[in-house]
C-alpha positions as CSV (number, residue, x, y, z in Angstrom):
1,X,-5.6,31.4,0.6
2,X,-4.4,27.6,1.4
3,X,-3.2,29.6,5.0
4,X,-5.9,30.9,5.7
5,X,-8.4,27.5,5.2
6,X,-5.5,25.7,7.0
7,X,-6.5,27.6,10.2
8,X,-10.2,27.9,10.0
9,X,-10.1,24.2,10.0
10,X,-8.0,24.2,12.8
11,X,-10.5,26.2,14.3
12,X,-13.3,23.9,13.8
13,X,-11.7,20.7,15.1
14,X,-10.5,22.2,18.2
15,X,-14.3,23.7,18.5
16,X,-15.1,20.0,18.2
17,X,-12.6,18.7,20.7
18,X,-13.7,21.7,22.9
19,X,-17.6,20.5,22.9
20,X,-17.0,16.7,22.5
21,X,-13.9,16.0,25.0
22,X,-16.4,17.4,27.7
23,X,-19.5,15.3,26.8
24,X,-18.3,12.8,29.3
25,X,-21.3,10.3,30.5
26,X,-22.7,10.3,33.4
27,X,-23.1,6.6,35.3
28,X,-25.7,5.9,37.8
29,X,-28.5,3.8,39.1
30,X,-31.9,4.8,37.8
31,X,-33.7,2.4,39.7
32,X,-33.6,-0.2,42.6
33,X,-36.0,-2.2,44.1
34,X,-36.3,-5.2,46.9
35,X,-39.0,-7.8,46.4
36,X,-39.6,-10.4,48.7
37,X,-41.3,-13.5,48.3
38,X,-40.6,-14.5,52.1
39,X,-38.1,-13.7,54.8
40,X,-35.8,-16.1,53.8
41,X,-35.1,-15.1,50.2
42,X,-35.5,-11.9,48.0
43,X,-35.1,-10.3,44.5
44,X,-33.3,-7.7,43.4
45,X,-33.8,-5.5,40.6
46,X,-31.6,-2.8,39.1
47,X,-31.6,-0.4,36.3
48,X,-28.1,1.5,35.5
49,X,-28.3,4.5,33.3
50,X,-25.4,6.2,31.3
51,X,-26.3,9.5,31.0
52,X,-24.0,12.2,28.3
53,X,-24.1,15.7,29.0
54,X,-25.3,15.9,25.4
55,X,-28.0,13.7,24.5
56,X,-30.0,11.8,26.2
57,X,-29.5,9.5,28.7
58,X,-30.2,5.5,28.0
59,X,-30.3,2.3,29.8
60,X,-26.8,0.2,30.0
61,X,-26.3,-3.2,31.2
62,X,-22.8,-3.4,33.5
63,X,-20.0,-5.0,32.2
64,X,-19.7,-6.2,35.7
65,X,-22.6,-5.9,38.8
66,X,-22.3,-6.7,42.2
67,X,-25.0,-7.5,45.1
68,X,-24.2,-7.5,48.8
69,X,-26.4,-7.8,51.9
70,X,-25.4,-6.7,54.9
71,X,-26.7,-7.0,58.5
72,X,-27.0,-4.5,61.2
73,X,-23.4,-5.2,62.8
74,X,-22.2,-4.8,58.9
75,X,-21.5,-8.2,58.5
76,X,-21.9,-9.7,54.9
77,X,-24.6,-12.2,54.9
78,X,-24.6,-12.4,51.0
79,X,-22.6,-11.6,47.8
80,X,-22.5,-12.5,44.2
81,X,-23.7,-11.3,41.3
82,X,-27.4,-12.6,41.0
83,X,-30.3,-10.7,42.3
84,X,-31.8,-13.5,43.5
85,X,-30.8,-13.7,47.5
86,X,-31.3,-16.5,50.1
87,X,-30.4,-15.5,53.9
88,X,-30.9,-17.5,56.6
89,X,-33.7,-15.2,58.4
90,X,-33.9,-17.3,61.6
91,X,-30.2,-16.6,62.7
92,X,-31.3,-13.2,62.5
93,X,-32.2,-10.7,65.2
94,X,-35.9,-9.5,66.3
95,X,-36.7,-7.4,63.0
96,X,-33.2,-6.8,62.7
97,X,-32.2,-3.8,60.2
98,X,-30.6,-5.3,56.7
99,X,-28.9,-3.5,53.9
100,X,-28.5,-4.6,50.4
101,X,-26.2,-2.8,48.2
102,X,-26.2,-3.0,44.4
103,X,-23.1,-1.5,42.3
104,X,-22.3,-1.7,39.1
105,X,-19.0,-1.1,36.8
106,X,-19.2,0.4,33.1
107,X,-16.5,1.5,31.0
108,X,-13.9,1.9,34.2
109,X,-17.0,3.8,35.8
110,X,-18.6,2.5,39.2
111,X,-22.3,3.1,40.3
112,X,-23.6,2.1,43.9
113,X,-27.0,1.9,45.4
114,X,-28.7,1.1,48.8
115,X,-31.8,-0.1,50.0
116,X,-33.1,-1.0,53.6
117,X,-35.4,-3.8,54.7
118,X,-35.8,-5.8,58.0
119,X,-35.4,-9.6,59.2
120,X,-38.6,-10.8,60.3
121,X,-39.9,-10.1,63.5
122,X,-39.0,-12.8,66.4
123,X,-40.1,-13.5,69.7
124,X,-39.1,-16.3,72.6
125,X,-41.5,-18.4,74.5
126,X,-40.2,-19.4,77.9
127,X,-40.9,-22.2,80.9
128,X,-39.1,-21.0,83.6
129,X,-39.2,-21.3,87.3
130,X,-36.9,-20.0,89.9
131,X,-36.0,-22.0,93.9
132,X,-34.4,-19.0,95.8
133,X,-33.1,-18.7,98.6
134,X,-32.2,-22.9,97.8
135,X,-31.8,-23.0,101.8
136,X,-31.8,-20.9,105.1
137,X,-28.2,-20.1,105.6
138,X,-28.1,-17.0,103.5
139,X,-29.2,-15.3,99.9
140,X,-26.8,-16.5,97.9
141,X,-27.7,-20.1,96.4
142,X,-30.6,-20.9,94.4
143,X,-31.8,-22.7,91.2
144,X,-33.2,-22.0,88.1
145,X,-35.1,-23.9,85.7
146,X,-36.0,-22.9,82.1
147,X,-36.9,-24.2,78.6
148,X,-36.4,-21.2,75.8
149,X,-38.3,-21.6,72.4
150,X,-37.9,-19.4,69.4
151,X,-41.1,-18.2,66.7
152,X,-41.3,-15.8,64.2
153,X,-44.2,-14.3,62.5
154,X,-45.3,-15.5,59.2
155,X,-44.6,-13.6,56.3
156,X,-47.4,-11.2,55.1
157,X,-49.3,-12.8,58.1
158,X,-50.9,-12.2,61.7
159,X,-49.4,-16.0,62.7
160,X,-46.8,-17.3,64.0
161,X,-44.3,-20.4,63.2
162,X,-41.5,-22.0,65.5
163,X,-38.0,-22.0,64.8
164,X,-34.9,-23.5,65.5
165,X,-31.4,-20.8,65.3
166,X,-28.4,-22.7,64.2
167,X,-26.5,-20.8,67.7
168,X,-27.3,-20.7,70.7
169,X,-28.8,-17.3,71.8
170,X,-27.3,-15.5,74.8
171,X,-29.9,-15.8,77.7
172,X,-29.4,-14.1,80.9
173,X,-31.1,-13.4,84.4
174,X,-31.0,-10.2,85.9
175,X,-31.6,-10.1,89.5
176,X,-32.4,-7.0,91.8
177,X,-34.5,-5.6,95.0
178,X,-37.8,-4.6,93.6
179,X,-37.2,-1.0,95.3
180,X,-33.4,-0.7,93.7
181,X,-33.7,-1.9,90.4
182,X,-30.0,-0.2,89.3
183,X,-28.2,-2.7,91.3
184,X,-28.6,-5.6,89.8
185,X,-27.0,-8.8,89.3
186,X,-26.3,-10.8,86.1
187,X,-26.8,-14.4,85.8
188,X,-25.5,-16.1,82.7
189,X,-27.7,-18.7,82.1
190,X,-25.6,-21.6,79.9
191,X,-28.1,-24.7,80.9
192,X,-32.0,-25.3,81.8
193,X,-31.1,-26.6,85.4
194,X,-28.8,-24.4,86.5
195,X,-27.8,-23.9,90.2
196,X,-25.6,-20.6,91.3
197,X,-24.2,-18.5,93.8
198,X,-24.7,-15.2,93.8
199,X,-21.9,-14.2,95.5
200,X,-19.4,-15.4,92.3
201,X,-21.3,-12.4,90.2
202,X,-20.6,-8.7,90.4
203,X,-23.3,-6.8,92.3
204,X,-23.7,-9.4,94.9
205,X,-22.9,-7.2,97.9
206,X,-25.1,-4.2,97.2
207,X,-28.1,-6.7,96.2
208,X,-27.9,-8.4,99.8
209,X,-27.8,-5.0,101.4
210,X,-30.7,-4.0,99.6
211,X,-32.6,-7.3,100.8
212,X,-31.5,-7.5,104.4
213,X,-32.1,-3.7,104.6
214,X,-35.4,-4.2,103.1
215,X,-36.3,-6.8,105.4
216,X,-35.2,-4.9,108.6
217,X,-37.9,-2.1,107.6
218,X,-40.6,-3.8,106.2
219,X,-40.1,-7.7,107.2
220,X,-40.1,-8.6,103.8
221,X,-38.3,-8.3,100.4
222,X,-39.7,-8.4,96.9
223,X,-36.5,-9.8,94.7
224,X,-37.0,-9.9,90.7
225,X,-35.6,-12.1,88.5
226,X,-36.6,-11.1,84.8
227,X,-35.3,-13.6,82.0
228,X,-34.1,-12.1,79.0
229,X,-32.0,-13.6,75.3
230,X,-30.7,-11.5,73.3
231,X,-32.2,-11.2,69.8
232,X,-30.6,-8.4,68.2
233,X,-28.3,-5.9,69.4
234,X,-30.9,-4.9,72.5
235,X,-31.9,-8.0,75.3
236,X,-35.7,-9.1,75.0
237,X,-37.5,-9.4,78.8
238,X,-39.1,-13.0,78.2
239,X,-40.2,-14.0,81.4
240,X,-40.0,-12.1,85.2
241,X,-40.6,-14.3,88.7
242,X,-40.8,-12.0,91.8
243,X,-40.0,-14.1,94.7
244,X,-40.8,-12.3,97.7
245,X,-38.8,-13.1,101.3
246,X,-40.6,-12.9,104.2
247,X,-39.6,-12.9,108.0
248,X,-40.6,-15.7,109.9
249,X,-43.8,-15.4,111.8
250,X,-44.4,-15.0,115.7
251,X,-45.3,-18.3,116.4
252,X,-42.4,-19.6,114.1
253,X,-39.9,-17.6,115.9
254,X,-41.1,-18.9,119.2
255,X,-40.8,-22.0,118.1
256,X,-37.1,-21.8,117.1
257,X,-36.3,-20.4,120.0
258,X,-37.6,-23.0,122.2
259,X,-35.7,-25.7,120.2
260,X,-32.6,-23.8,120.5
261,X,-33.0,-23.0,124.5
262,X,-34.1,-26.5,125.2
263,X,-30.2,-27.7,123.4
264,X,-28.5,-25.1,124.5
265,X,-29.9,-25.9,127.7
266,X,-28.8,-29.4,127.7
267,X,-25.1,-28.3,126.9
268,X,-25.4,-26.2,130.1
269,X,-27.2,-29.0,132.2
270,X,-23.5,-31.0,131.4
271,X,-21.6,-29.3,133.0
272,X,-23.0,-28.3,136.0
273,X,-25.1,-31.3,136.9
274,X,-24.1,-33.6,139.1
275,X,-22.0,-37.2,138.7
276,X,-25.5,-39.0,138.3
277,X,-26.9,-36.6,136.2
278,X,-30.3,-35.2,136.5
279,X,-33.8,-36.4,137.6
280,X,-35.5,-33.8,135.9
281,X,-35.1,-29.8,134.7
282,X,-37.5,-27.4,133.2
283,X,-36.3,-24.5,130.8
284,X,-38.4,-21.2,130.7
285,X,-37.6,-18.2,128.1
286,X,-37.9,-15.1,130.1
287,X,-37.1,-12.6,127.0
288,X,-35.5,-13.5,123.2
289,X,-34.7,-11.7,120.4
290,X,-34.1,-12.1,116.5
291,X,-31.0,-10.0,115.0
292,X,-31.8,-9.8,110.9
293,X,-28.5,-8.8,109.7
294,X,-26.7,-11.8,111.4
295,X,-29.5,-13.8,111.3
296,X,-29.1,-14.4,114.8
297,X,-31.2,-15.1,118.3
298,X,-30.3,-13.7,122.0
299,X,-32.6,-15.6,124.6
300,X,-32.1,-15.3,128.2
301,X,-33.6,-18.1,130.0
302,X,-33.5,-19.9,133.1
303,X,-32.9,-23.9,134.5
304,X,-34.4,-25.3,136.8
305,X,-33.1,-28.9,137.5
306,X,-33.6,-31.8,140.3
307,X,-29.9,-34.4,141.3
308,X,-30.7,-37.8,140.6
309,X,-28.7,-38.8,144.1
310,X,-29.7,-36.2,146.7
311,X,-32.9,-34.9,144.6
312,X,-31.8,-31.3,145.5
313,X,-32.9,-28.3,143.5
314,X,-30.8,-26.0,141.6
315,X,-31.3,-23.0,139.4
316,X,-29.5,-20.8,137.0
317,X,-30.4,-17.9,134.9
318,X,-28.6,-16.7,131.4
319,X,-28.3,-15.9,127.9
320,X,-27.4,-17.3,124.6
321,X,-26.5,-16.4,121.4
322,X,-26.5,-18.3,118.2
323,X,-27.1,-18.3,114.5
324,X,-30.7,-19.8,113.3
325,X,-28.6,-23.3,112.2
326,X,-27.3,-23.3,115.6
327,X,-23.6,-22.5,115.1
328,X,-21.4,-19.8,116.3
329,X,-23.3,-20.2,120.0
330,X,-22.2,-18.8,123.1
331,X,-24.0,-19.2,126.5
332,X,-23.0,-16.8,129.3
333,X,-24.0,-17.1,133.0
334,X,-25.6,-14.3,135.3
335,X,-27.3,-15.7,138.1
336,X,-27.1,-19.1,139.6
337,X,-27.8,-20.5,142.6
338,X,-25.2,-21.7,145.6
339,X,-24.4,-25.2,144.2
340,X,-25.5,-24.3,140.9
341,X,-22.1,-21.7,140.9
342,X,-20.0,-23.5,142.7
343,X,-19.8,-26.3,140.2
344,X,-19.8,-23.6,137.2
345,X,-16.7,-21.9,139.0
346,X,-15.3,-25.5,139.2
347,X,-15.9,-27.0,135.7
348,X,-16.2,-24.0,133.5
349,X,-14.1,-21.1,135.4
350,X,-15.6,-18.5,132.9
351,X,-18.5,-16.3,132.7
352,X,-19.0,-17.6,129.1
353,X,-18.4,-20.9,127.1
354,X,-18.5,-21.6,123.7
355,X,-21.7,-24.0,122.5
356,X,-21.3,-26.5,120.3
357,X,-23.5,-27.0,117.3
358,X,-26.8,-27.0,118.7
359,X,-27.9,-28.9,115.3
360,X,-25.4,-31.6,114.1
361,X,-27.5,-33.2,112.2
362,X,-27.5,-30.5,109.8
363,X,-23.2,-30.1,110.2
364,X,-21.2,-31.7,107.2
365,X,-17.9,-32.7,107.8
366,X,-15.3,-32.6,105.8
367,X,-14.1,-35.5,104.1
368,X,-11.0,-37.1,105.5
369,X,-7.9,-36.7,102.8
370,X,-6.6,-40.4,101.8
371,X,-3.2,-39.3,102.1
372,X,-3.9,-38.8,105.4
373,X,-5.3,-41.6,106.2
374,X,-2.3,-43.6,105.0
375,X,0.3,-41.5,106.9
376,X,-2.1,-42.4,110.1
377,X,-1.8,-45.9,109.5
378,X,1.8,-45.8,108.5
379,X,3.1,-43.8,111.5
380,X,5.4,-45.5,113.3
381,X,4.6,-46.7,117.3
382,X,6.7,-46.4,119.9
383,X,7.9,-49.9,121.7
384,X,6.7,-49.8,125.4
């Protein structure tokens, strides 16, 4: 008898151990929500609920909570264990995507929770103003000029309010032919007076291609610069200036060429004139030309000119060729007359002769190294 109540007891606390050992609880978040009184702070609130197979399930308090906040890159921006959150919203990115995670721990169980809200949204107010080209001798230099300022929009608000980042934001200028927008070149833009050349920046050479071979088909060139700082992971456009090349007119390009026959001209008149140089001469363009893609002219023209001493009349006819600042010029004869060749055979003894610059003026020498200056002036003289 004693056996036999022996093992029906046995029986009912292992029933017991059967039903109770697997009544584990089960540990979660009931509830989380994200309130915000402005875009620079937020409240956090969290209900954790322990819930036993058997029974039902109530409300615990953690022994231990956690909150974190997160930004879109996954950087913490916050963590502690109070609900109530500050973040620094204007450091953040144009309605940039945040996370805050809740978790709590409860009798060595852990319970986690995420919710999603956004940064305010941002925008950027520029002044900007681009020079290009900065000068005639190519597309490569030029200046810009710009002023950036931040705003975001007011919480639970249609307005705006302005805004000062703690960093610097990333602003960049990205510069292409209007018809070939894919090749582009990048400008980092690290002052608001900045001057650069193009040529330093990756792109350069199809961009100029696209520019000279635009203004060999339609004598012009529409080049973009669009501004843009980076508020968030993608670039924001703020401003665009379309500055649109244009070849010279006509009358310009007659002009030009005049200048340039009338020196080259004079370079000629030196060496074939005679010892007392020249009463008078007269220079007439019979035909010119204007090369884009070396920016260059070909004129042939002709000189007339009177001696000062015997008052006799020569003539010669040729062409020239030279860049529009008047460097890199070569003048070769074709037709002169009797004296007119026989002193070019005599003094020149070539078809064609280099020019020199046919604008000095506009010719910047090099500065003279000191230390070579002092081993001029120390160089030793030979005794006569």
């Amino acid at each position: 008898m004693k056996t036999l109540i022996l093992k029906a007891s046995l029986l009912i606390v292992a029933l017991v151990c059967f039903t109770g050992c697997d009544n584990a609880s089960h540990f979660y978040v009931g509830s989380l929500e994200v309130n915000r009184s402005g875009w620079d702070s937020l409240f956090v609130r969290s209900e954790f609920v322990s819930d036993p197979k058997l029974g039902v399930g109530t409300s615990v308090f953690p022994d231990v909570i956690s909150f974190t906040v997160f930004d879109a890159a996954y950087d913490t921006l916050y963590t502690g264990d109070s609900g109530a959150i500050s973040i620094s919203d204007k450091d953040l990115g144009n309605s940039e995507r945040l996370l805050v995670e809740v978790c709590g721990y409860f009798q060595q169980r852990t319970a986690c929770d995420q919710r999603a809200f956004t940064a305010s949204p941002k925008r950027a107010l520029a002044q900007y103003e681009v020079l290009y080209p900065e000068d005639s001798t190519g597309f490569e230099r030029g200046r810009i000029e710009t002023s950036v300022s931040f705003e975001r929009q007011i919480s639970s608000s249609t307005e705006w309010e302005s805004i000062r980042p703690s960093s610097r934001k990333e602003l960049f200028v990205e510069v292409y032919e209007e018809a070939n927008p894919a090749s582009s070149v990048r400008i980092p833009v690290g002052r608001s007076n900045l001057r650069f050349i193009m040529s330093r920046y990756a792109g350069y050479r199809d961009l100029r291609f696209n520019i000279q071979s635009s203004m060999m088909d339609a004598d012009t060139a529409a080049v973009h610069f669009d501004l843009y700082v980076r508020l968030g992971d993608d670039p924001m456009l703020v401003e665009s200036e379309t500055v649109v090349l244009r070849q010279k007119t006509e009358r310009e390009r007659q002009a030009e060429v005049r200048l340039i026959v009338e020196r080259a001209g004079s370079q000629v008149l030196e060496r074939v004139s005679g010892f007392f140089g020249v009463r008078r001469a007269y220079v007439f363009v019979n035909d010119w030309t204007y090369e884009s893609l070396d920016r260059a002219y070909k004129a042939d023209f002709e000189i007339h000119w009177q001696d000062s001493f015997r008052g006799e009349w020569s003539d010669m006819t040729g062409e020239v060729h030279v860049r529009v600042d008047g460097t890199l010029g070569t003048y070769t004869m074709r037709r002169a007359s009797e004296r007119a060749e026989d002193r070019w055979l005599a003094r020149v003894g070539q078809a064609t002769f280099e020019l020199q610059p046919l604008f000095p003026e506009l010719v910047i020498e090099a500065p003279v190294e000191e230390e070579t200056k002092e081993v001029e002036q120390n160089r030793p003289r030979r005794r006569r």
